[in-house]
GUDREN-988785 format. One record per residue (C-alpha): residue number from 1; x negated, y, z; residue in three letters. Coordinates in steps of 0.001 Angstrom, whole numbers. Each point is the difference from the previous one (the first is absolute). Last residue first. Layout:
N
 num    east   north      up residu
 NUM       X       Y       Z    ALA
...
***
This chain:
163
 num    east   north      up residu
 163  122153   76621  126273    UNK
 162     476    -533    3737    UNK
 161    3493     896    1633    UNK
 160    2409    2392    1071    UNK
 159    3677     237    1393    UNK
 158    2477    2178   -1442    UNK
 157    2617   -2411    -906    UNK
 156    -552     621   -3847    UNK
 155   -3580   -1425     664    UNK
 154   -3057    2296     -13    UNK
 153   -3626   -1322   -1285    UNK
 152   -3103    1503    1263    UNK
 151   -3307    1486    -997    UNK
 150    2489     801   -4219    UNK
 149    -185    3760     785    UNK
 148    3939     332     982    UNK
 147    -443   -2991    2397    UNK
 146   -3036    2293    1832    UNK
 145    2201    2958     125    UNK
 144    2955   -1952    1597    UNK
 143   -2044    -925    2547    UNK
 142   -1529    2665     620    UNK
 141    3544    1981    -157    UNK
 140    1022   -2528    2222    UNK
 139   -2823     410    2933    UNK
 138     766    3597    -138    UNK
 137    4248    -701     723    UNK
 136   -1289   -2695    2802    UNK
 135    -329    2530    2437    UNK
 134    3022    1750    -452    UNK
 133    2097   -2759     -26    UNK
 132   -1447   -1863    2872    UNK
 131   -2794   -2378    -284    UNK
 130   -2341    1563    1844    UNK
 129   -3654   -1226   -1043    UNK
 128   -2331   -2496     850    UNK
 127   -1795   -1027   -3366    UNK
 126    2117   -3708     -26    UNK
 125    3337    1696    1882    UNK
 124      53    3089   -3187    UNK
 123    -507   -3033   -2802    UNK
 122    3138   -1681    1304    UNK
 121    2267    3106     516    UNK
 120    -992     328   -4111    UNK
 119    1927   -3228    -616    UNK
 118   -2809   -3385    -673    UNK
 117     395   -1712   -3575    UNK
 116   -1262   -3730    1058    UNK
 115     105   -1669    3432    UNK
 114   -3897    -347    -142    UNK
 113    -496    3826     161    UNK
 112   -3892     291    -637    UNK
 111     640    2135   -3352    UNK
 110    2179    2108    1450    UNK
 109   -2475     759    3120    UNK
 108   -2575      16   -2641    UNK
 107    1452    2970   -2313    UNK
 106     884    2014    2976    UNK
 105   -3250    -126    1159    UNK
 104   -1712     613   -3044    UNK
 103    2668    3170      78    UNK
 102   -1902    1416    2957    UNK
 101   -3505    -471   -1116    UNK
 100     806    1479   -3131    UNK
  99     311   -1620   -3457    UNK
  98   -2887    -855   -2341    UNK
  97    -441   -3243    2536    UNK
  96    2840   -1542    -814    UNK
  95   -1986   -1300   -3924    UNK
  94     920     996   -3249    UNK
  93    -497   -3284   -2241    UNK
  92    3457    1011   -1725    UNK
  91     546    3697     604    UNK
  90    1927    1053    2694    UNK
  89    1611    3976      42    UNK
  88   -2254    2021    2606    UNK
  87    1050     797    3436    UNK
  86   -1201    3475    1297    UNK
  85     523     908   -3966    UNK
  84   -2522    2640   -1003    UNK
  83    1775    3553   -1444    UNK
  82   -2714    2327    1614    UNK
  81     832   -1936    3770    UNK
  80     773   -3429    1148    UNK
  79   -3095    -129    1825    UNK
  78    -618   -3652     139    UNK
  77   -2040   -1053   -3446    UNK
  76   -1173   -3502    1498    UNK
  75   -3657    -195     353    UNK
  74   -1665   -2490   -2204    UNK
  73   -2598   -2118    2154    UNK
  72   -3482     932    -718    UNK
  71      -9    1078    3742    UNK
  70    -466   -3311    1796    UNK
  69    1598     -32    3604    UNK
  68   -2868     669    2512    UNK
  67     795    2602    2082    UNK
  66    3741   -1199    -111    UNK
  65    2600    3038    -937    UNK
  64    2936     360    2599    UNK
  63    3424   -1424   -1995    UNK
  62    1551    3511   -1308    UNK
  61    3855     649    1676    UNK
  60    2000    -515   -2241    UNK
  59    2396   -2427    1305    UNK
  58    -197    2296    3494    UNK
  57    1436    2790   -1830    UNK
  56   -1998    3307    1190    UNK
  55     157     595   -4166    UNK
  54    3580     941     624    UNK
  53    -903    3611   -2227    UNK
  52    2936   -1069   -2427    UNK
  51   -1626   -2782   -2006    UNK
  50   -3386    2149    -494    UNK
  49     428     569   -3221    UNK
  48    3674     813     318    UNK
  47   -1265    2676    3373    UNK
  46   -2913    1330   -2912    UNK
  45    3031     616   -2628    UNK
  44    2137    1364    2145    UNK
  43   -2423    2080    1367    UNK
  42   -1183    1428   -3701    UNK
  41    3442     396   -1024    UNK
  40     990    2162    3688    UNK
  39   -3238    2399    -712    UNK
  38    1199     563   -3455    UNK
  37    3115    1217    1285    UNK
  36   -1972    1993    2813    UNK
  35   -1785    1446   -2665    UNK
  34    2812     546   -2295    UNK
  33    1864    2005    3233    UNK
  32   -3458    1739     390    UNK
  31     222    1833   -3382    UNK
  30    3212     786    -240    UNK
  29     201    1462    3299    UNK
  28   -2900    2386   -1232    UNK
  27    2239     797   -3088    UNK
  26    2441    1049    2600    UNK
  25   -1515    2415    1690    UNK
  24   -1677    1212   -3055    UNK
  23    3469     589   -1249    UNK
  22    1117    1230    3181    UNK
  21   -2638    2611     -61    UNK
  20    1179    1163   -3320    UNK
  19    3743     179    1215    UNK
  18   -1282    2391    2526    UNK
  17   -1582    2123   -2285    UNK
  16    2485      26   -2312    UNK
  15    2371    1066    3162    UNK
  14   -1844    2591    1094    UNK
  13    -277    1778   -3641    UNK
  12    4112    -748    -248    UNK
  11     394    1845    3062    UNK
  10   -2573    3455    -869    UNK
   9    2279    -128   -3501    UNK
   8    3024    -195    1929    UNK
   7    -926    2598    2839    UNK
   6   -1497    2404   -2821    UNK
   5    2982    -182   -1754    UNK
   4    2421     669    2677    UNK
   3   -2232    2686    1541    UNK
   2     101    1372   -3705    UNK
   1    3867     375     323    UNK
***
C-alpha cells in the first residue's frame, strides 16, 4: 500500500513539473507568435506604403537628376511612408509637379491625348508598357488613384481625362 502512495505522489510531483515547463514553453510561444504578428502589421504596412514592393515599375522609375537643375524647387513628398499620401488629394493652384516623376507622366500623357478621355491600354502604349491584363492592372490603379484625388477626371466608361 505505501508503494502505491509513494508511486502516486512521486507521479503527480513529475507531472507538475512537467506541466510547469510547458507553461513556460508555451508562454515563450506566446511571446514570439505576437512578434511575428506584429512583424506581419508592420510589413504590410511598409509593402502598402510602398505600393506593393513593385517600385522596379518602369512608370516610376526616378527621371536622372540634372547637375544643374535649380534646387529651391519644392520637392515632391514621394515616400509614401509614416501615413504620407504617395499621391496627394489636388488643391486648387496645386501644381503636377507635387506628384512623382512617374505619375507626372501619367498625368501628361492624359493630358496630351488629342482624341479626348484616353482607356488605360492607351496610357500603357504612350510610356511603353505591356498592355495585357496583368500589366495594365498597376497602370489602372494609378489611374484610378489619380481620378480619386481630383489630378484626373474618370468617365462612367472608364476612360480618363484632364481636370
Amino acid at each position: 500500500m505505501v508503494d502505491v502512495l509513494t508511486w502516486t505522489v512521486e507521479r503527480r510531483v513529475l507531472l507538475a513539473d512537467r506541466a510547469e515547463r510547458l507553461r513556460k514553453e508555451l508562454a515563450e510561444i506566446d511571446v514570439e507568435v505576437a512578434r511575428l504578428e506584429a512583424a506581419e502589421v508592420v510589413f504590410g504596412q511598409y509593402a502598402e506604403a510602398t505600393d506593393g514592393g513593385r517600385r522596379d515599375d518602369p512608370v516610376m522609375r526616378p527621371d536622372p537628376v540634372e547637375p544643374d537643375a535649380p534646387t529651391d524647387a519644392p520637392v515632391p513628398q514621394v515616400s509614401g511612408v509614416g501615413g504620407m499620401l504617395l499621391v496627394p488629394h489636388r488643391v486648387e493652384g496645386m501644381a503636377e509637379e507635387m506628384l512623382p516623376v512617374g505619375y507626372q507622366r501619367i498625368v501628361q500623357v492624359v493630358a496630351d491625348a488629342s482624341d479626348g478621355p484616353v482607356m488605360t491600354r492607351e496610357v500603357c502604349e504612350a510610356l511603353g508598357m505591356g498592355v495585357l491584363p496583368a500589366q495594365t492592372e498597376a497602370m489602372r490603379a494609378k489611374l484610378k488613384r489619380l481620378a480619386e484625388r481630383g489630378w484626373l477626371h474618370r468617365t462612367p466608361a472608364g476612360r480618363y481625362g484632364p481636370r
